[in-house]
Every structure is written in C-alpha cells, then in structure tokens.
KOLNU-119905 format. One record per residue (C-alpha): y negated, x, z; residue in one letter. Coordinates in steps of 0.1 Angstrom, whole numbers, padded with zeros to 4 digits, always signed. Layout:
N
YXZA
...
***
This chain:
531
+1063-0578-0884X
+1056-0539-0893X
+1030-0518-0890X
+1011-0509-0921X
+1016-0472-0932X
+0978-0459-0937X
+0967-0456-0969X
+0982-0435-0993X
+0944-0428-1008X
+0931-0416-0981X
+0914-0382-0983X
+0934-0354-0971X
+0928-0344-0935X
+0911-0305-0942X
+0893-0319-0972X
+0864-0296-0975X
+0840-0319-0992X
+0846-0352-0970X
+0814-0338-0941X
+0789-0336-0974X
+0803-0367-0988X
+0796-0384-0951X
+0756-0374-0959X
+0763-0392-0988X
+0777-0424-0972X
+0750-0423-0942X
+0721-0421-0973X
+0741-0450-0991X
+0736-0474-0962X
+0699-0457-0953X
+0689-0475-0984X
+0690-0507-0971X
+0676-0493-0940X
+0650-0480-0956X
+0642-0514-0976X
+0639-0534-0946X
+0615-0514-0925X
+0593-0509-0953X
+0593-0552-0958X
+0582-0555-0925X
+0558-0528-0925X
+0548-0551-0964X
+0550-0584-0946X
+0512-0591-0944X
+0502-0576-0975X
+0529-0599-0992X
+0512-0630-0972X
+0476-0624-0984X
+0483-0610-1020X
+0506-0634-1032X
+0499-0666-1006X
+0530-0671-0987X
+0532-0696-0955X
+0546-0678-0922X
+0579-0698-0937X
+0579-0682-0967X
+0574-0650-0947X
+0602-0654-0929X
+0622-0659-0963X
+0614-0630-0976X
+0631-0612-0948X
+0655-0636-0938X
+0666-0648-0975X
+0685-0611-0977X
+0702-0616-0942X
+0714-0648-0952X
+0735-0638-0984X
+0743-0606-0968X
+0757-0624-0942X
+0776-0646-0964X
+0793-0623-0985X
+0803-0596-0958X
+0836-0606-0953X
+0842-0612-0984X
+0829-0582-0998X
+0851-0557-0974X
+0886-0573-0988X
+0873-0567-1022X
+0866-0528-1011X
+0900-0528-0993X
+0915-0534-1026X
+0896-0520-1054X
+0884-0489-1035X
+0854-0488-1012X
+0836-0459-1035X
+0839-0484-1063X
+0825-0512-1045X
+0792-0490-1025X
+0783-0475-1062X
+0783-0513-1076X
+0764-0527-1047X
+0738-0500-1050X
+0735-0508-1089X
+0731-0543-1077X
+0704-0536-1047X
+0682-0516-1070X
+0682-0538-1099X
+0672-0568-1072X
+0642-0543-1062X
+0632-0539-1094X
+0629-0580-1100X
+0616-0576-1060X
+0588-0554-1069X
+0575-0575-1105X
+0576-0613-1083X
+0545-0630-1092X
+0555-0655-1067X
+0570-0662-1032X
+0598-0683-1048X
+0606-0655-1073X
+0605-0623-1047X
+0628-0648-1021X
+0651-0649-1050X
+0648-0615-1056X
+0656-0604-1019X
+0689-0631-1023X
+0700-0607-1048X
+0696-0577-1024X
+0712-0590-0999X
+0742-0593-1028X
+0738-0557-1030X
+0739-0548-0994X
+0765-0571-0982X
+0789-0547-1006X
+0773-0514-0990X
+0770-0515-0953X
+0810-0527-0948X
+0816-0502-0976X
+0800-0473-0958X
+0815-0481-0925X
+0854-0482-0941X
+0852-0451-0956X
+0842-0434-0924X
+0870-0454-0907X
+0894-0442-0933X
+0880-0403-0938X
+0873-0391-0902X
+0901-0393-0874X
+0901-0383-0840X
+0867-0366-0824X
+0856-0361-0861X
+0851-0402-0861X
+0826-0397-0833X
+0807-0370-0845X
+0807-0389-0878X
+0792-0419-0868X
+0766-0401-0846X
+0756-0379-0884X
+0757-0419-0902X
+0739-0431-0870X
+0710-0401-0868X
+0708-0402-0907X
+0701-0443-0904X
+0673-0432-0874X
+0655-0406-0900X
+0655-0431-0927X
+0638-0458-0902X
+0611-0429-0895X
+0604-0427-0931X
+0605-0461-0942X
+0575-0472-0923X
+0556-0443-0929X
+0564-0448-0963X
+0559-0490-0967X
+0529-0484-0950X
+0516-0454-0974X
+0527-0470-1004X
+0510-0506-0993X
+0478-0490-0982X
+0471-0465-1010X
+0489-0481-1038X
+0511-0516-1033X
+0534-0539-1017X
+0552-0538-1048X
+0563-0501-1048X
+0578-0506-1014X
+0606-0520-1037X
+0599-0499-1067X
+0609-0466-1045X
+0645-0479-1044X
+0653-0469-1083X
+0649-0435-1078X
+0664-0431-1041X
+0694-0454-1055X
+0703-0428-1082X
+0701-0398-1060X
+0725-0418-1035X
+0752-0426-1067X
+0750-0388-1075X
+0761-0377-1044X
+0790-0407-1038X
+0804-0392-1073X
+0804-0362-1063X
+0818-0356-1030X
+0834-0385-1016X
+0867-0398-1027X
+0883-0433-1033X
+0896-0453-1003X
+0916-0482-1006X
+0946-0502-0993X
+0975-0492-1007X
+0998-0518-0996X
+0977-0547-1005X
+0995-0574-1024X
+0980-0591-1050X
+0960-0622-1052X
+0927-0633-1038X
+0919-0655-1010X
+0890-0678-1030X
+0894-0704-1005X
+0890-0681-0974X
+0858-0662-0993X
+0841-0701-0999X
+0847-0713-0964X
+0832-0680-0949X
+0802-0676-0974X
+0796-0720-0968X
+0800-0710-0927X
+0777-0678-0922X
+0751-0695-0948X
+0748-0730-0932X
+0743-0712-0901X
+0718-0685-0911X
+0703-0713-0932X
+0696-0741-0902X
+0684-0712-0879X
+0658-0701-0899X
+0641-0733-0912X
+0648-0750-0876X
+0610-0743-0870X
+0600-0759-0899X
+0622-0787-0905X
+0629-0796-0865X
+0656-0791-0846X
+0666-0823-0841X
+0638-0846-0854X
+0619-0842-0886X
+0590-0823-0879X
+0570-0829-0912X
+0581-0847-0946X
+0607-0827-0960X
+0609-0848-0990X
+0626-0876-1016X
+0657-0856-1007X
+0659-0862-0971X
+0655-0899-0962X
+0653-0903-0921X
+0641-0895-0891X
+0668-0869-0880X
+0662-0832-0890X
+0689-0817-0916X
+0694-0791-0895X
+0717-0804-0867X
+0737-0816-0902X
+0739-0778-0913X
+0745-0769-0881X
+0779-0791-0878X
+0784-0781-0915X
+0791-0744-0903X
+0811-0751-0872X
+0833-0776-0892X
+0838-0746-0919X
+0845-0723-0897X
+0869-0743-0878X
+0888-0747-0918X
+0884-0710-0923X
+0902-0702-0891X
+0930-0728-0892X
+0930-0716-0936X
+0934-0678-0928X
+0963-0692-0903X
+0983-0711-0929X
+0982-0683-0957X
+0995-0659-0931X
+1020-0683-0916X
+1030-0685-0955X
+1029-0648-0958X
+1001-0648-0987X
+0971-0628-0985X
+0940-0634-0961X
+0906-0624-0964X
+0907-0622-0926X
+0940-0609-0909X
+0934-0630-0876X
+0957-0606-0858X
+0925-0580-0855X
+0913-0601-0827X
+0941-0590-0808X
+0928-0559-0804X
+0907-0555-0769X
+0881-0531-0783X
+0880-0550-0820X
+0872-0587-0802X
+0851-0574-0775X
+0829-0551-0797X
+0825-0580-0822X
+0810-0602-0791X
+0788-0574-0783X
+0775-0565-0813X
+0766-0602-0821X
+0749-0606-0785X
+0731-0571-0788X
+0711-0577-0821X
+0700-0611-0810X
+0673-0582-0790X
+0675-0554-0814X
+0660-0567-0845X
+0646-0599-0840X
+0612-0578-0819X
+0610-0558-0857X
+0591-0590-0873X
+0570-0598-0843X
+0555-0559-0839X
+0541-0556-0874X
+0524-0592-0872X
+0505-0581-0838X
+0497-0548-0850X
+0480-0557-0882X
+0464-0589-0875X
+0460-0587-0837X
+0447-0551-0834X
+0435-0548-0869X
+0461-0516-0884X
+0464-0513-0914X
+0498-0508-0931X
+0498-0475-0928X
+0491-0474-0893X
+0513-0495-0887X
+0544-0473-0898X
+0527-0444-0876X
+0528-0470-0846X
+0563-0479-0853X
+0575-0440-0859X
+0583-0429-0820X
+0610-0459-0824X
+0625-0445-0854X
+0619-0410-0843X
+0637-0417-0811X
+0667-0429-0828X
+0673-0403-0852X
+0672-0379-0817X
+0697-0404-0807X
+0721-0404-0834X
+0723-0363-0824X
+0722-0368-0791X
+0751-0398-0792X
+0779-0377-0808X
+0778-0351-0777X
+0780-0382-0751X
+0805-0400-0775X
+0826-0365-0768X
+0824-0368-0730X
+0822-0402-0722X
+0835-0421-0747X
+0816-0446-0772X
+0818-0471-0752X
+0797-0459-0724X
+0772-0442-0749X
+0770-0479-0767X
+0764-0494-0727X
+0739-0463-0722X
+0721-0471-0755X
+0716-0508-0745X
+0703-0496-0712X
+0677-0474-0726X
+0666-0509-0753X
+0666-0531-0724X
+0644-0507-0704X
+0622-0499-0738X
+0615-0539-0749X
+0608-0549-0711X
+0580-0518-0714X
+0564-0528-0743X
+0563-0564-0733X
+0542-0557-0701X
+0521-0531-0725X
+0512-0558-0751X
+0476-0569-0750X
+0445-0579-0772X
+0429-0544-0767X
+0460-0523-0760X
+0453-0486-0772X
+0475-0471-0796X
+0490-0446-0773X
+0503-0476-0751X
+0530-0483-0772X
+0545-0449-0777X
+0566-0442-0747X
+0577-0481-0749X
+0588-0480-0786X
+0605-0443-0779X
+0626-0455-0753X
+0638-0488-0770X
+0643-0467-0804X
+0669-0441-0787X
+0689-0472-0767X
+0690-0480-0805X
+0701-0449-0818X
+0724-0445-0790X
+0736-0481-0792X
+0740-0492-0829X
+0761-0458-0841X
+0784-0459-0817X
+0790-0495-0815X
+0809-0495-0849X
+0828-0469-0838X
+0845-0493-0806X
+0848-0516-0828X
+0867-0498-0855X
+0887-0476-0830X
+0916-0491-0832X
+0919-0511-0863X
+0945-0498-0890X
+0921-0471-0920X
+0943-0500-0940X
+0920-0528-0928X
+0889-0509-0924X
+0873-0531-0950X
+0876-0563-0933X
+0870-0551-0900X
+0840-0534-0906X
+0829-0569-0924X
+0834-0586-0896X
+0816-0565-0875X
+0786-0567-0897X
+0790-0602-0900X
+0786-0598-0865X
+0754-0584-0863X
+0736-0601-0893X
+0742-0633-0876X
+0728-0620-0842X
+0701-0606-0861X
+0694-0639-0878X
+0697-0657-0848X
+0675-0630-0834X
+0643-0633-0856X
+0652-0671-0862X
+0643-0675-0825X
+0619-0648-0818X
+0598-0663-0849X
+0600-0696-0838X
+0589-0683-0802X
+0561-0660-0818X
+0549-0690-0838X
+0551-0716-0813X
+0530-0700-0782X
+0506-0688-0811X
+0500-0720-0817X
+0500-0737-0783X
+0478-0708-0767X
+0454-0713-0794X
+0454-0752-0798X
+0446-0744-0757X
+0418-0719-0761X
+0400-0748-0789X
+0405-0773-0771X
+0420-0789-0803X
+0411-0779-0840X
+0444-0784-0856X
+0439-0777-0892X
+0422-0740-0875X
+0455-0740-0857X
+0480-0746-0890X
+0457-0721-0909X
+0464-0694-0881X
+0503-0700-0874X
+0510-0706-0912X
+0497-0675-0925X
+0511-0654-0894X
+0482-0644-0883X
+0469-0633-0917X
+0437-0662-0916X
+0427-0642-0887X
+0406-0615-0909X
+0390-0640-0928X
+0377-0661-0899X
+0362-0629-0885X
+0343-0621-0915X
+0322-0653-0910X
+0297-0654-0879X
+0305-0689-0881X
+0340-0686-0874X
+0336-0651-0851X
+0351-0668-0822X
+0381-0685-0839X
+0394-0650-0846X
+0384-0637-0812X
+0409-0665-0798X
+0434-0662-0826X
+0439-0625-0816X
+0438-0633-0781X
+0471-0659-0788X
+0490-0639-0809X
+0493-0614-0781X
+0506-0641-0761X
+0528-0651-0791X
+0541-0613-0791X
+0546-0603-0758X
+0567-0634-0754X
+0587-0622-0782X
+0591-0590-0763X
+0605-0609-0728X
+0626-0636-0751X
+0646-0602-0768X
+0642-0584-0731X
+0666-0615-0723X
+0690-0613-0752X
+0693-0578-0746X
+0699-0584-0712X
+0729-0606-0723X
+0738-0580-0749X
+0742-0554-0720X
+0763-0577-0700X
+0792-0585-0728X
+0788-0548-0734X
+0802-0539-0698X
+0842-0549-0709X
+0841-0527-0734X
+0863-0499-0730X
+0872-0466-0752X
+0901-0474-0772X
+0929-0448-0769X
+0956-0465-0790X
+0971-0456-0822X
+0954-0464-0853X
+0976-0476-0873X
+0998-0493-0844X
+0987-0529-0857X
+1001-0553-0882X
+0978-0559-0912X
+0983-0590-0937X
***
C-alpha cells in the first residue's frame, strides 16, 4: 500500500490570503460557538416563557449534540470529496435557516426540532473548519493557526453570553437565535472571499451509505439513551413511558446495546470495504497513528469535564442567586475572557513545548479552575467569588481545546483531514453528551434528594422544583405562603451544583490522565496510507 500524494487543491504554500481566510474559518465555527453559549445563557427564559420540563430543557441543548454527533463522520468524507469550502458555506445556510425556525417555535417540540436541524448545520461546519486548517497551514504556521481558531472561538464565548443574556433580558429568547442570520452572512462573505477550495484529490468514487447509517444509528442511540436515562431509568422504568413500551425494563439498556452492536458492524463494515479495496467513510488505518488514537481518547475523556459544568452554572446563577440573564453572561465572561487570552497565549507554548504539553498544561489549569469553583459554590456566594475560579478553568480551556485538535491532526495525511477531524469531533460531542447527560442527571438528582430531605417529604413541591430546573423557585418565593419552599429549593440546588462541579472535577481528572501519553508528533504528514 502507498502513500497518498497530498492534495493537488491545496492552497499554495506563500498564498497571501490563506492568514485572513483563517479569520474567516475561526468565525465560521464561532458561530456555533456563539449559538450555544447564548442557549445556555436562554435556558431559563425558554423554561418559563414557553413551559418546558427540565427534560425538555435538556433537549433543547442536547437535541443539536445528538445530530451533530451523528452526522460528523459522515459529514467530513462528504467535505473530503466535494471541497470543504463547499460543504462550511452549505452548513452555515443550513444552521441559520434552523435559527430562524429556532427563533419563531411556539413550542418545546417545535424549537427541539428546530435545534435537530442545527445540529445538521454544525455537524458540516466544525469538521469543515478543522480540515481546511489541516490542509492550508504546515509546519509552525499549524500551531500558530490553531491558537488564532482557538483565541477567535474564546472571543466569541465572551460575546455570546454577554450577548444571550442582553438580548433575553432587554428584548427575547427568541433573538438569541435571530442574531445568527446576519452573523451567518458576514461569515459566507468572507469564506468566498479569501479562502480557497480543499479537497481530496485522489478520492475514488462512490459513497459509503452503509458506513454513514451504521455511524449516524451508533452515535445517536448512544447520545439518545444518555440523555433520557434520567427520565426513562437506567435500567428499570422510572415512570410510564407509554402504549409504546410495554414492560418493566427501561428502553434505555436496549438503546444502549443498539449502539455497541452498530458500532461493532460499522467497524467490522469499514474492514470489509477496505479489505475489498472500495471506499470507507472511516480509513481504520488512522488509528494507527500514536498521536491520532491517543488524542481521540483524550479529547473524549476531557469534555466529559469541560462542557457538561456549562448547563449546571447558568441554572444556579439565575434561579439559585436570582441573576438575571444578563448577569448571568457578565458572571460567565472571566471564563470566556480567559480563553480568548489563551488561545494567544497557547500558540507561543505550542512553539516551545509542543501541543501536547500546552493541551496537558490546559487541562491542568481546568482541573485546578472546576475544583475552585466547586468549593466556592454556595446559597449566598458573592458575585466576585466566582471570578478567579471561572478565569482559571476558562484558560485550561483555551489552552486545552485549540491545541488538542492540532495532536490529533498532526500527523494524519491534508488528504484525510476530513475524516479525521470528524472523528475527532465525534470525539468530543460524545464526551460532551456523556458530560451534560451525567452532570444533569447528577444536578437533578441531589436537587431533588436534598430538597425531599430539607421537607421532610412534599413530593409534588419536589417534582415542581427538579422539573422546571429550578425555574418554580421564583414563583414559590413570591407567595409568603410558600417563602420557605424557595428558601430550601435554593439551598438544594447549590448542593445540586457544586456536585456538578466535583462530578466534572473527576472527569477532568480522568481527562488529564489519558492526556499524559500524548506526545508531539514529529512524523511526516503525508507518510500514511489513506483509503
């Protein structure tokens, strides 16, 4: 077998536009960041204007992660072979005419549906924007370049919760969606304008439909059973699910085997059409690569910590302390601040001691940042509190997340930068749904046992409380009658929060751990077979 000749698309070398059509690429994927900062900054509003259950709460976030997750491998071949400009302008048509159907729900179903369509649109941008780094930037230009993407990603989390939170206090929930029409156009401009079409040139025709359905049914089983495990039980049925279900036993150890049993045909598919010598949506021979397999187990392990703490903080902070929205995205903005510093910061590091130690230094700095804010979280902690906490984790993040794709990607052909930057995504959406499936289910379920504690029973005031997030708690304390009710439903959605914190302190610990075999990659590119 033969190594495959880089592509012969690729943008020259000393092309003079490829630095302003990186801006370009980092504000492509800012988008999405951008979107889901201001949702969770939205979350509560969403709750009480529109009456969704803590379930359907989670939906709204996790609905997006779950087809994103789904369609990332998938969507990298496609950019592999029909150009990975093509594909980021098409998934940003898609994303913002999702937030415009986003932004006009009149229900929970209809916005869920809404954010499924998103997640259509950003499973096509982020592998996108990763790729065409891969397959610009060589050399030390890759690090600096993933440090601008990275830093560009941190200024867009600083603005989206100032943003969601402005927009949601002084106007509406619904224009945290409605902002993405105009963003989306400036970010097409600029793609058609300065950044030039990347694809495989050596890819042989046909499509892997079989590979794309086993890997969608896999990642969306998975995401699926995690996320309604709280609801539906683990194991047994923890309320009537319905006609549909007939049974004691929970659906979700079903979906659960579902997705290992696909996965296992995906793997032993993707074998067979290479063994044929056909075309794979996965070239299996990428895990062969030290830094490509052991970034892909750290980047899966590190944001189970990272992103699952991002639903629990906004919950606290609004119906806990009382902030509004906008206060909110001021509480949150040392984190994003911190990251964009980061991202600046991380290229330098990157130069001198590789990405692999700035990824290990990153996680360091997160582990350190989450432990701090845990001990910090209380019923009457004061605003301030949180700062140095939040400013710490957010540079581990800056530090971490950046330079983590850059590992992985080291030294994977520019020929497969599609799929491998897929599957690296795929990566971290599943860790990331894993991450807020079990941090919600841990929020929710000391909520609800520190409360049904502090009673002494009530447990329709207990299912008001946990169902609506927290969001009941406002009303109770508007009624003398009910004064004390919110008094202890604040008091146990602390404890629900700050064991949030620990639970990601933990997976972040775990995260820093797989991190430690990771090693800069010093081998050639394009020194490995691609199918």
């Amino acid at each position: 077998m033969h190594p495959s000749p880089p592509s012969t698309e690729r943008p020259p070398a000393r092309d003079r536009y490829r630095w302003y059509g990186l801006v370009a690429i980092a504000f492509a994927v800012s988008l999405v960041i951008i979107d889901v900062t201001i949702v969770n900054v939205a979350v509560p509003a969403i709750i009480t204007d529109l009456g969704a259950t803590a379930t359907q709460a989670q939906w709204v976030q996790e609905a997006y992660t779950l087809v994103f997750a789904a369609l990332l491998l998938t969507s990298g071949r496609i950019g592999d072979r029909i150009g990975r400009r093509r594909l980021l302008v098409v998934g940003i048509g898609v994303f913002v005419a999702a937030s415009v159907l986003a932004a006009l729900a009149p229900t929970p179903g209809l916005l869920i549906a809404a954010r499924m369509l998103q997640g259509v649109g950003g499973a096509a941008i982020f592998p996108a924007t990763l790729s065409l780094i891969n397959a610009t930037f060589t050399g030390r230009e890759r690090g600096v370049a993933f440090a601008v993407w990275g830093s560009t990603i941190g200024g867009m989390a600083a603005v989206g919760p100032l943003l969601g939170g402005w927009l949601t206090t002084e106007a509406s929930w619904r224009w945290a969606f409605g902002i993405n029409v105009p963003l989306g156009a400036l970010v097409v401009a600029g793609l058609l304008a300065f950044v030039v079409e990347s694809r495989d040139g050596d890819a042989r025709p046909g499509i892997d439909v079989g590979g794309a359905l086993l890997s969608a049914g896999a990642a969306g089983a998975l995401v699926f059973a995690l996320i309604e495990g709280r609801t539906l039980g683990w194991w047994a049925v923890r309320e009537p699910v319905g006609d549909w279900w007939p049974g004691p036993l929970s659906p979700v150890p079903y979906l659960l085997a579902l997705s290992a049993v696909l996965a296992a045909g995906f793997v032993a598919h993707q074998r067979r059409r290479a063994a044929a010598g056909r075309v794979v949506l996965l070239d299996l021979a990428l895990f062969a690569i030290p830094s490509f397999r052991r970034g892909n187990v750290a980047a899966l392990t590190v944001s189970l910590g990272q992103f699952g703490i991002l639903f629990a903080l906004p919950l606290w902070l609004q119906n806990a302390l009382g902030y509004t929205a906008l206060q909110t995205g001021v509480a949150l903005l040392p984190l994003a601040l911190a990251s964009f510093v980061a991202g600046g910061v991380g290229g330098v590091l990157t130069d001198r001691f590789g990405a692999a130690r700035t990824v290990q230094l990153g996680l360091v700095f997160e582990l350190a940042g989450v432990s701090w804010l845990a001990s910090v979280i209380a019923v009457d902690t004061p605003w301030w509190a949180t700062v140095p906490a939040l400013a710490v984790y957010g540079f581990g993040v800056g530090l971490a997340t950046a330079q983590l794709g850059n590992v992985v990607l080291a030294d994977v052909p520019a020929s497969a930068s599609g799929q491998a930057s897929g599957t690296e995504t795929t990566a971290q959406e599943l860790g990331s749904a894993l991450g807020i499936a079990v941090l919600g289910t841990v929020l929710f379920t000391e909520l609800g046992r520190s409360l049904t504690e502090r009673l002494g029973g009530a447990p329709d005031l207990v299912d008001a409380v946990r169902e609506s997030a927290g969001g009941a708690i406002a009303g109770l304390a508007a009624d003398p009658a009910t004064a004390a009710v919110a008094d202890a439903a604040r008091a146990a959605l602390t404890d629900g929060a700050r064991t949030a914190a620990w639970t990601a302190s933990a997976f972040l610990t775990l995260g820093l751990l797989a991190s430690l075999r990771l090693r800069t990659a010093t081998a050639p590119r394009d020194a490995t077979p691609v199918r």
